[in-house]
C-alpha positions as a Markdown table, in Angstrom:
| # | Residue | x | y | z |
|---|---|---|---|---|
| 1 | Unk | 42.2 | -4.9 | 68.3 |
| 2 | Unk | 39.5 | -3.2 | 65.8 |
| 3 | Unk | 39.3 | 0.5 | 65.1 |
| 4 | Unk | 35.9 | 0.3 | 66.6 |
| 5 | Unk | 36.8 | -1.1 | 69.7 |
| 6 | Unk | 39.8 | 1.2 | 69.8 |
| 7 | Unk | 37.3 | 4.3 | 69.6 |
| 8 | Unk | 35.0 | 2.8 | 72.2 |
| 9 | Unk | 37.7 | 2.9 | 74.8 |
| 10 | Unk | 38.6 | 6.7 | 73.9 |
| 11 | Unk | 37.0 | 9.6 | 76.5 |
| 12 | Unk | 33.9 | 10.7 | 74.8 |
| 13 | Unk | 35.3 | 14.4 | 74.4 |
| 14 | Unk | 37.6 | 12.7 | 72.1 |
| 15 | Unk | 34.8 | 10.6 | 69.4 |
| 16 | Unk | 33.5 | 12.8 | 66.5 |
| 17 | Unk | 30.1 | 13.1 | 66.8 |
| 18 | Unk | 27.9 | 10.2 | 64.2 |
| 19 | Unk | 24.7 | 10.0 | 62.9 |
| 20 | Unk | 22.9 | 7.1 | 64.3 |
| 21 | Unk | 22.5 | 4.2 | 61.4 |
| 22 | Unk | 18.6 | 4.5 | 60.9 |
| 23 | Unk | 19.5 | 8.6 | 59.7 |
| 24 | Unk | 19.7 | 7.4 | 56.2 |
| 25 | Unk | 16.5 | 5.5 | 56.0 |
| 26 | Unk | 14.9 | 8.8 | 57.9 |
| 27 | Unk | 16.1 | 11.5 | 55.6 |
| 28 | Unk | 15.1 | 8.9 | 52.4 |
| 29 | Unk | 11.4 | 9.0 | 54.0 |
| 30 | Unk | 11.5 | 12.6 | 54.8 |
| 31 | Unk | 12.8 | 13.2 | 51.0 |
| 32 | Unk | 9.5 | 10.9 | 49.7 |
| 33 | Unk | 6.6 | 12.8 | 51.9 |
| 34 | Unk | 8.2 | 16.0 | 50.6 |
| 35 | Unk | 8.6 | 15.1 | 47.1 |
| 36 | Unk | 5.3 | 13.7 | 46.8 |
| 37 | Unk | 3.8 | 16.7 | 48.1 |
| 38 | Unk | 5.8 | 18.9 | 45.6 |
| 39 | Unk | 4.5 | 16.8 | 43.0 |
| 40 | Unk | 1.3 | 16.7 | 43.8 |
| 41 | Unk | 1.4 | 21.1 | 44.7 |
| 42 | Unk | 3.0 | 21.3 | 41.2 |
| 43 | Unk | 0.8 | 19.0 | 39.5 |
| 44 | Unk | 3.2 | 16.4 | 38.5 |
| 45 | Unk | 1.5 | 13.3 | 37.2 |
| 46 | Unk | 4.8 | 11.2 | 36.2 |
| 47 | Unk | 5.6 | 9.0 | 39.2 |
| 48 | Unk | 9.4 | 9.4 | 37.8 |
| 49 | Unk | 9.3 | 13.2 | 38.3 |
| 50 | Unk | 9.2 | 12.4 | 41.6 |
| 51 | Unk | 11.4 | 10.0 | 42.1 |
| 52 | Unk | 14.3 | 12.3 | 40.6 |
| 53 | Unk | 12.7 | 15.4 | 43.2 |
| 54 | Unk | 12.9 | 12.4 | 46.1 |
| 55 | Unk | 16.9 | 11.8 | 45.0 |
| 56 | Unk | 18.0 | 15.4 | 44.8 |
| 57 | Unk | 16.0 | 16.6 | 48.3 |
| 58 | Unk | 17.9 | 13.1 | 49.7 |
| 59 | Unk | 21.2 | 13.8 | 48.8 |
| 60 | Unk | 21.0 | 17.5 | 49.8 |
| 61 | Unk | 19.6 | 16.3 | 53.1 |
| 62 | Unk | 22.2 | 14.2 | 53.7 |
| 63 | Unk | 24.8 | 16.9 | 52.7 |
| 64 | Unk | 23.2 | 19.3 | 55.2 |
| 65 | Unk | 22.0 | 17.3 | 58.0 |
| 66 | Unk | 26.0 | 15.3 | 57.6 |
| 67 | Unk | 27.8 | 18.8 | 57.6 |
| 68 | Unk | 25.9 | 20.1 | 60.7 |
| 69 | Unk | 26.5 | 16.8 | 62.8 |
| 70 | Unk | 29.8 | 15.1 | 61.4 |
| 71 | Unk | 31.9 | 17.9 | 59.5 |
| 72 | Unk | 32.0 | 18.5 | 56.0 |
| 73 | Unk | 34.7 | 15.7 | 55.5 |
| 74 | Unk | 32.3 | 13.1 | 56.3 |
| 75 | Unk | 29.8 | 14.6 | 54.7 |
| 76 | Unk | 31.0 | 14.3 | 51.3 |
| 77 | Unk | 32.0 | 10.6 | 52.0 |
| 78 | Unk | 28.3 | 9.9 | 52.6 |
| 79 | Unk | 27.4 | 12.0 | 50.0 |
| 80 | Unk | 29.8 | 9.7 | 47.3 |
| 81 | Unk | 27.7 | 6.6 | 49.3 |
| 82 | Unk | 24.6 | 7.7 | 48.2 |
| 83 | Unk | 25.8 | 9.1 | 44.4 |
| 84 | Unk | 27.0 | 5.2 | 44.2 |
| 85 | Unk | 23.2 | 3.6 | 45.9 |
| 86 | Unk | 22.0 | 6.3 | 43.3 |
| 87 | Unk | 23.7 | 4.8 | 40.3 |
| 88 | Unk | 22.9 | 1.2 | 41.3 |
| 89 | Unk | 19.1 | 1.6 | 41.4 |
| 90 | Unk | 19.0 | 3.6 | 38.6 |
| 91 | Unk | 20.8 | 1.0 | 36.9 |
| 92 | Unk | 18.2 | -2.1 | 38.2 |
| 93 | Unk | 15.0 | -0.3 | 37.9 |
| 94 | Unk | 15.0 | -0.4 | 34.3 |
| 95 | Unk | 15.9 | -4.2 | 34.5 |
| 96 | Unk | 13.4 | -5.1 | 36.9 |
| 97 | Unk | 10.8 | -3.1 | 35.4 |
| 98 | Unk | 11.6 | -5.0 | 32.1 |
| 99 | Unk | 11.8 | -8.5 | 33.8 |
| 100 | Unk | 8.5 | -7.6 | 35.5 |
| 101 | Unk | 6.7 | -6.7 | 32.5 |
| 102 | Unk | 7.8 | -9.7 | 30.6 |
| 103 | Unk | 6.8 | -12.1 | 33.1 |
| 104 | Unk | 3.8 | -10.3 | 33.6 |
| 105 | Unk | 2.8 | -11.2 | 29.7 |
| 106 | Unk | 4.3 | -13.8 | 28.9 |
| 107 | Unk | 3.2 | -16.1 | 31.0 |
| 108 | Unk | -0.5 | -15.7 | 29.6 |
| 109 | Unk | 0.0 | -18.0 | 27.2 |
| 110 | Unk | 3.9 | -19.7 | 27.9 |
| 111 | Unk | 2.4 | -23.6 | 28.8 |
| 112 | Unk | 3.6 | -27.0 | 27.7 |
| 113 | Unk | 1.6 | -26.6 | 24.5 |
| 114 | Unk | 3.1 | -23.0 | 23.3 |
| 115 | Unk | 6.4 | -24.8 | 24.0 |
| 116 | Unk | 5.8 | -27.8 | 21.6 |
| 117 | Unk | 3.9 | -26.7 | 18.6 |
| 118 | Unk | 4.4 | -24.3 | 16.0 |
| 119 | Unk | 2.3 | -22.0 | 13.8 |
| 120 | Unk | 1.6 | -24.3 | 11.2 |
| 121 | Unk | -1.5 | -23.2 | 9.7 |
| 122 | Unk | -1.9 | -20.4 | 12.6 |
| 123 | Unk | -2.4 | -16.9 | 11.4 |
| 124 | Unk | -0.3 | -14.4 | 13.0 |
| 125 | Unk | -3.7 | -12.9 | 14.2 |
| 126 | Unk | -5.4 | -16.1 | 15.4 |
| 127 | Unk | -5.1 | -17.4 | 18.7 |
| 128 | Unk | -3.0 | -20.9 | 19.4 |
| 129 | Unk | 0.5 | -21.8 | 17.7 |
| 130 | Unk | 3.8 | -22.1 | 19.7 |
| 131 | Unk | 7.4 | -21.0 | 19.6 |
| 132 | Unk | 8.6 | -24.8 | 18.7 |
| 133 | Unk | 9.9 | -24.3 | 15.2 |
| 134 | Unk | 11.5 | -21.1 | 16.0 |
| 135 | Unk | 13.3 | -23.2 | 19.5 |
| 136 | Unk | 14.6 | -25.7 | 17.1 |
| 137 | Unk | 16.3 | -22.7 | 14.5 |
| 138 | Unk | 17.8 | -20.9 | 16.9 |
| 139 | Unk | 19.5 | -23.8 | 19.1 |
| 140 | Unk | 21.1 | -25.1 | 15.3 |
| 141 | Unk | 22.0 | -21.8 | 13.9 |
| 142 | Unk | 23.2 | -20.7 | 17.3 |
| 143 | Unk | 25.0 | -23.7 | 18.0 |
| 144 | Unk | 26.6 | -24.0 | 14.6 |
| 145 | Unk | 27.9 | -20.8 | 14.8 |
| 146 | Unk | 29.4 | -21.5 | 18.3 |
| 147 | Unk | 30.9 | -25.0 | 16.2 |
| 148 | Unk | 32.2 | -22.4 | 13.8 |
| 149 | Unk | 33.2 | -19.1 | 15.4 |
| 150 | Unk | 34.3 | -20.7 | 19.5 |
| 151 | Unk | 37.3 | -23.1 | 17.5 |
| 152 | Unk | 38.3 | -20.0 | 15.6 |
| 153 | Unk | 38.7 | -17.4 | 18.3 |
| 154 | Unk | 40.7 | -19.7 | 20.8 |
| 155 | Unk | 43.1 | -20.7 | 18.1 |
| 156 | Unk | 43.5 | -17.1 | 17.4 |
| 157 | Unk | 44.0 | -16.0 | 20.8 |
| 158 | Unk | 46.2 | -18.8 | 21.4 |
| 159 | Unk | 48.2 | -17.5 | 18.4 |
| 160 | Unk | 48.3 | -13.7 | 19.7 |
| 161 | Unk | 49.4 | -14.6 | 23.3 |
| 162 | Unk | 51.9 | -17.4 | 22.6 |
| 163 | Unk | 53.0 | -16.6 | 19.1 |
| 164 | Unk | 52.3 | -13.1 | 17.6 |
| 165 | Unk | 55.0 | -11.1 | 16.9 |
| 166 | Unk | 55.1 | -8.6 | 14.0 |
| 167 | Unk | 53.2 | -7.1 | 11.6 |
| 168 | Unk | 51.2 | -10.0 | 11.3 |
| 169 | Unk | 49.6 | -10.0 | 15.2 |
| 170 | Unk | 49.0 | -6.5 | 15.1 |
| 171 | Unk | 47.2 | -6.4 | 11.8 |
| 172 | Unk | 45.1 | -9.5 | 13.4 |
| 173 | Unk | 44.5 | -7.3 | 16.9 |
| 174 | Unk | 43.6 | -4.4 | 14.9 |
| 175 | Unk | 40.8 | -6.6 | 12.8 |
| 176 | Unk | 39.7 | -8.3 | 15.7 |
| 177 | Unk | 39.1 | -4.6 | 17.5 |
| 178 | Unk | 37.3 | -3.4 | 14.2 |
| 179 | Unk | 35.2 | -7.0 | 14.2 |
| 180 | Unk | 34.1 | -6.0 | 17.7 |
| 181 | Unk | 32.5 | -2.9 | 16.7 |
| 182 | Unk | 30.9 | -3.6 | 13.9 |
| 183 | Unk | 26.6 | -3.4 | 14.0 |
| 184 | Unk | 25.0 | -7.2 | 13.3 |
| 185 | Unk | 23.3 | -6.1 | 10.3 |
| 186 | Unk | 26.9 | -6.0 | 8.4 |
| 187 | Unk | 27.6 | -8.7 | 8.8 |
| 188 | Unk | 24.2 | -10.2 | 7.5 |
| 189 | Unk | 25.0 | -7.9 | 4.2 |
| 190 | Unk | 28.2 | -9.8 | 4.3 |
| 191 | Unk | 27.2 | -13.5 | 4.0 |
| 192 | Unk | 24.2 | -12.0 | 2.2 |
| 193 | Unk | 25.9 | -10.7 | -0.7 |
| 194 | Unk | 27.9 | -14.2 | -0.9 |
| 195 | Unk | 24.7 | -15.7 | -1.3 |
| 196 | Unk | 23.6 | -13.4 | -4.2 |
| 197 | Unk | 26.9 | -14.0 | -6.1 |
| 198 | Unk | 26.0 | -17.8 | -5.9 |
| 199 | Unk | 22.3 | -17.2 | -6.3 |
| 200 | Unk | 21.6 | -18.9 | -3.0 |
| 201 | Unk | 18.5 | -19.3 | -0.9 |
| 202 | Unk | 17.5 | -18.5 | 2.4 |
| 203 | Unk | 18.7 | -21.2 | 4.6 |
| 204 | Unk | 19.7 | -21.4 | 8.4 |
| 205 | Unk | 23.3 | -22.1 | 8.0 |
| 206 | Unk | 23.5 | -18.8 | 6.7 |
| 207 | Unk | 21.8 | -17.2 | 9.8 |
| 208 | Unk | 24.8 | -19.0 | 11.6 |
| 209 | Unk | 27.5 | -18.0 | 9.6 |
| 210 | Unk | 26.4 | -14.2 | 10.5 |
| 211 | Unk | 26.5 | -14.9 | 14.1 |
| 212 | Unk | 30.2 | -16.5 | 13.5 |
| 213 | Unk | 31.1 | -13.6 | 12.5 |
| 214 | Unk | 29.9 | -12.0 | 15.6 |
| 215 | Unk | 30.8 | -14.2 | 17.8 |
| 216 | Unk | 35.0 | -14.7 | 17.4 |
| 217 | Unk | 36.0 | -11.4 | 18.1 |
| 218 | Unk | 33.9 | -11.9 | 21.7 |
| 219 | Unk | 35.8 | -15.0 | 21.9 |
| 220 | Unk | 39.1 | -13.9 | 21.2 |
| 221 | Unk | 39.4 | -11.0 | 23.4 |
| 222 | Unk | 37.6 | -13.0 | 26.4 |
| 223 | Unk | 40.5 | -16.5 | 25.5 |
| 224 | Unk | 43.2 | -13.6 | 24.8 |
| 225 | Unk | 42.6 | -11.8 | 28.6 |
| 226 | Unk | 42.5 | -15.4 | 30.7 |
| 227 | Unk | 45.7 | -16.6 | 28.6 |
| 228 | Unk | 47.5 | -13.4 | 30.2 |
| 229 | Unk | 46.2 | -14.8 | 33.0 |
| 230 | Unk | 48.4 | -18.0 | 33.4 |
| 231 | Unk | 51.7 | -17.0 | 35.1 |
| 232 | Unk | 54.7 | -17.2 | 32.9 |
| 233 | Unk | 56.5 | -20.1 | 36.0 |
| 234 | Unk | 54.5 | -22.5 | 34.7 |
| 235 | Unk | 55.1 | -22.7 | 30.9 |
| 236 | Unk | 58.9 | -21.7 | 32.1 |
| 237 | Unk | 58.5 | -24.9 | 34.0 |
| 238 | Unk | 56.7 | -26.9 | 31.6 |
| 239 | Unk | 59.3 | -25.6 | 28.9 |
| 240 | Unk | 62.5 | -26.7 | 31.2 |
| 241 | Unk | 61.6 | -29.9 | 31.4 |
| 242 | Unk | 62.1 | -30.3 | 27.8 |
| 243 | Unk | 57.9 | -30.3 | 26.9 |
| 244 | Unk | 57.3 | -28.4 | 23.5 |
| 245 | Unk | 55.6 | -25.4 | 23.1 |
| 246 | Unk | 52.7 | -26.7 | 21.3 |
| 247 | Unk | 52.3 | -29.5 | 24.0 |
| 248 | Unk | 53.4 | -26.8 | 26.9 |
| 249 | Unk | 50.0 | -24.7 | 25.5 |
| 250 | Unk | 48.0 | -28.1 | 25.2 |
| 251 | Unk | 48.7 | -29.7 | 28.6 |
| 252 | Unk | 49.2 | -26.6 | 30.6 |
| 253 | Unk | 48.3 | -23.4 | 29.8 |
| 254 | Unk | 44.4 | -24.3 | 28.1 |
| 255 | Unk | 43.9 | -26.5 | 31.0 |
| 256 | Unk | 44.8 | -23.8 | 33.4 |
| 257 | Unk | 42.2 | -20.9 | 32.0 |
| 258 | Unk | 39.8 | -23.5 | 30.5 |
| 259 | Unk | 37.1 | -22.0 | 33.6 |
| 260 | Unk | 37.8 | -17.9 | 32.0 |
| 261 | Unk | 37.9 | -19.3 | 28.1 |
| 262 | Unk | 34.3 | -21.3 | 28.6 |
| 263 | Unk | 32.7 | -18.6 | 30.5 |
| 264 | Unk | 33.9 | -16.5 | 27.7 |
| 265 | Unk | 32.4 | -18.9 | 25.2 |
| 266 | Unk | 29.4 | -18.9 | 26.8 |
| 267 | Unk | 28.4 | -14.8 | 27.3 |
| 268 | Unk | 29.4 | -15.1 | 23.2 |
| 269 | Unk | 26.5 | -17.3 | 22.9 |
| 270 | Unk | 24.0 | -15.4 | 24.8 |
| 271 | Unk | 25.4 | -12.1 | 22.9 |
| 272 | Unk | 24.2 | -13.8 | 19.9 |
| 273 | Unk | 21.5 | -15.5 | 20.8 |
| 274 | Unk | 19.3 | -12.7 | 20.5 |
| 275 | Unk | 20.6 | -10.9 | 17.3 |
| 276 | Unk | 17.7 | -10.3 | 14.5 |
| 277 | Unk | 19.0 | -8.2 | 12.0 |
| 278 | Unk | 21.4 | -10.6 | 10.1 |
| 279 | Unk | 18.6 | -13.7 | 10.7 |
| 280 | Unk | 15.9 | -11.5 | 9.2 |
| 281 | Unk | 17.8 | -11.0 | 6.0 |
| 282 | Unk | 19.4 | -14.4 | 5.7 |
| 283 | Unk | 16.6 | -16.8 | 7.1 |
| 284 | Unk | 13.5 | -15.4 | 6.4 |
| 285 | Unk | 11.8 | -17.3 | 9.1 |
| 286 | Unk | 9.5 | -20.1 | 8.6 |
| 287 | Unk | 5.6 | -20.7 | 10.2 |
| 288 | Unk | 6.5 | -24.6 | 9.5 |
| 289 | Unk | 9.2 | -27.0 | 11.4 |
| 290 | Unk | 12.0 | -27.2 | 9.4 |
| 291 | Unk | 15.1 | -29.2 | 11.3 |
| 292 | Unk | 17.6 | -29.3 | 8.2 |
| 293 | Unk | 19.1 | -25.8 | 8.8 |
| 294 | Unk | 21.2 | -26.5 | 5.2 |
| 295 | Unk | 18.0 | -26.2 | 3.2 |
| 296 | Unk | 15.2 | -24.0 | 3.3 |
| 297 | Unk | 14.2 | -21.0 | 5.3 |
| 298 | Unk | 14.2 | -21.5 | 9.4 |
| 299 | Unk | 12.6 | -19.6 | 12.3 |
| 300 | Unk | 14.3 | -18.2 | 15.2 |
| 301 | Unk | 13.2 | -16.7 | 18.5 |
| 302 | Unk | 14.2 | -13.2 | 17.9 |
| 303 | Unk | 12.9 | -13.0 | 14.4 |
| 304 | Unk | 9.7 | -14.8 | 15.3 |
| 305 | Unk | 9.2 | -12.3 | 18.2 |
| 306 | Unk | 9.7 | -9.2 | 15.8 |
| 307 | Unk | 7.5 | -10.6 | 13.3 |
| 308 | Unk | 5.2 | -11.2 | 15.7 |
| 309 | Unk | 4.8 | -7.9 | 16.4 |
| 310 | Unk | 5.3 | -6.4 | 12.6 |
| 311 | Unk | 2.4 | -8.8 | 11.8 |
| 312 | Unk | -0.1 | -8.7 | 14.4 |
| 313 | Unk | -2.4 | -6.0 | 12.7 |
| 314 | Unk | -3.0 | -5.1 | 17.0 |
| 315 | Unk | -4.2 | -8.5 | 17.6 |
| 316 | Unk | -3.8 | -9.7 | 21.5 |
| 317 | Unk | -2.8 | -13.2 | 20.4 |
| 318 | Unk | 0.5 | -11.8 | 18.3 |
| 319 | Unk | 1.1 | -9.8 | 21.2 |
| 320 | Unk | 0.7 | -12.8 | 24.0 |
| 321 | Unk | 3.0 | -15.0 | 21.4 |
| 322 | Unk | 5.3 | -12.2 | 21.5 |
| 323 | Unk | 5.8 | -11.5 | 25.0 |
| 324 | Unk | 5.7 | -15.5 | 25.8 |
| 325 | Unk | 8.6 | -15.7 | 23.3 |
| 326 | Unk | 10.4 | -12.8 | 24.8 |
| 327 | Unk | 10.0 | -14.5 | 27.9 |
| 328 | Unk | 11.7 | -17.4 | 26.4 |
| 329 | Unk | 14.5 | -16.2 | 24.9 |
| 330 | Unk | 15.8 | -14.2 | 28.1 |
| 331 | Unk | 15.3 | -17.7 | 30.2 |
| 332 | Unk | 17.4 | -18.9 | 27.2 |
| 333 | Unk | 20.4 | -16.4 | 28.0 |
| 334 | Unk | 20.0 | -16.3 | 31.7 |
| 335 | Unk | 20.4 | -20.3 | 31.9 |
| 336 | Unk | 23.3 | -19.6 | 29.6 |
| 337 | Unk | 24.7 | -17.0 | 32.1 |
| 338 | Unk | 24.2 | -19.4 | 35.1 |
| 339 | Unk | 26.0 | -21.8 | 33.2 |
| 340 | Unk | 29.7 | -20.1 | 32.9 |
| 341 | Unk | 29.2 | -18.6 | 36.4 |
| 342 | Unk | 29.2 | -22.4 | 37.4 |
| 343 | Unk | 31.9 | -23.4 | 34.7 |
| 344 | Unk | 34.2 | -20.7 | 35.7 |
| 345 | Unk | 33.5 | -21.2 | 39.8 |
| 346 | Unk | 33.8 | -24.9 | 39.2 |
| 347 | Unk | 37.3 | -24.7 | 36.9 |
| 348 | Unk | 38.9 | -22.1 | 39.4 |
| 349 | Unk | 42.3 | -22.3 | 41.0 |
| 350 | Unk | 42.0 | -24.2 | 44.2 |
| 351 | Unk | 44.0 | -22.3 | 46.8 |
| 352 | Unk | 45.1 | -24.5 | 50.0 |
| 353 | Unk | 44.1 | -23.5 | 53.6 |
């Protein structure tokens, strides 16, 4: 039997009094008529100003109006509700707000057309041109970094989890911790300052070496967490049976987290994806298509967004090409994102009914 239906059947002498469920949504409306009128007494013009007057006179309302009817005790439980509904929209207004926005101008001038031509000949303060040149750089420097850095950060979390012992593992933890932190223009300086030593071009296999370097320590601590995951019983099993350890971590153990390692793989991408700093100094960008990413400079999305905007001179067009762009590039991530939810929901453990 419930704890509801066990405190229907008690005398009604016994039940704590409640507040009925509509209170909340009451005292929220009560807070809003009262803070706007503050606002407007005080002669508050920011809309925000208000909101934060609306979400203090709500919360002490709730404390007070709680206390009176329910008891203190309760009161702070609803209290810690609302501090938590608090957090969560302060947390998705900003992200709405920017969705909204970048819908809202982007889609001026995000068509079929935008999509399949480049600048060309286009000055950055002319109308026309499209994002097509700077599609092509970013899906091959992005995707040759993944070829690069996603090999390199399973092996080594591979080696961490099943092998590393020693000095050696924790002097490759403690660089992989220190790779994590480090700020994307470094490692453009990095690969830059190779390519000064062999007086080197701008290329975009450069661009993609930077995000490498990004990418693999994402990739090792994401492999490294769903390789704890595996329970021990099945490479003691595998191992019993006389299977080798590197055939054990081949047959079983990748196979088993290979849902956890590709969404890993996968939020490493989109974390890159949208990195500028190392593709400004190593690529250059390009107003041309250029589909050889070994030789000459390339475009990108995120670099051809800030340029965009650095070379507009206040020009609407730039500023329609920018947002359409922006636009873009965060249908390019969230795709990405839907893509390891459905890899790691499709490669989960089937448990029996």
């Amino acid at each position: 039997m419930s704890t509801a239906a066990v405190t229907d059947k008690l005398p009604s002498s016994l039940r704590s009094a409640r507040l009925p469920k509509w209170s909340p949504w009451a005292i929220a409306a009560g807070s809003v008529v009262v803070a706007v009128g503050i606002g407007l007494g005080a002669g508050l013009s920011s809309k925000i100003q208000w909101g934060l007057i609306a979400g203090l006179l709500f919360l002490l309302g709730t404390f007070v109006i709680a206390t009176r009817v329910e008891g203190r005790r309760q009161a702070k439980d609803r209290i810690a509700t609302s501090l938590v509904w608090t957090a969560f929209l302060l947390a998705v207004i900003p992200l709405v707000s920017l969705i909204w926005t970048t819908v809202k101008r982007g889609v001026k001038v995000l068509d079929p057309y935008f999509l399949t031509h480049s600048m060309g000949i286009v000055a950055d303060t002319d109308p026309g041109g499209g994002i097509y040149h700077a599609i092509i750089g970013s899906l091959e420097q992005v995707g040759l970094a993944t070829l690069i850095g996603a090999p390199i950060g399973v092996l080594t979390a591979v080696y961490l989890v099943e092998y590393g012992r020693g000095g050696l593992s924790r002097a490759v933890t403690f660089f992989v911790d220190v790779m994590t932190g480090i700020p994307s223009i470094v490692a453009g300086l990095f690969i830059l300052s190779l390519m000064l030593m062999f007086n080197m071009e701008p290329f975009g296999f450069a661009g993609s070496l930077a995000l490498a370097i990004l990418m693999m320590p994402v990739v090792v601590r994401s492999t490294e967490e769903m390789l704890k995951l595996v329970p021990n019983e099945l490479r003691e099993a595998s191992l019993a049976l006389g299977v080798p350890k590197w055939r054990t971590i081949l047959k079983v153990v990748l196979p088993t987290s290979i849902g956890g390692i590709t969404t890993g793989i996968m939020l490493a991408i989109a974390r890159i994806a949208g990195e500028t700093a190392p593709i400004l100094l190593l690529v250059w960008g390009n107003s041309f298509i250029n589909n050889n990413p070994f030789s000459g400079a390339q475009q990108a999305l995120p670099l051809y967004i800030y340029q965009q905007y650095a070379n507009s001179s206040g020009s609407p067009a730039a500023y329609d090409r920018a947002w359409a762009a922006s636009l873009t590039l965060i249908a390019f991530v969230m795709i990405l994102n839907l893509v390891a939810r459905g890899i790691a929901r499709w490669k989960a453990p089937k448990t029996g009914r």
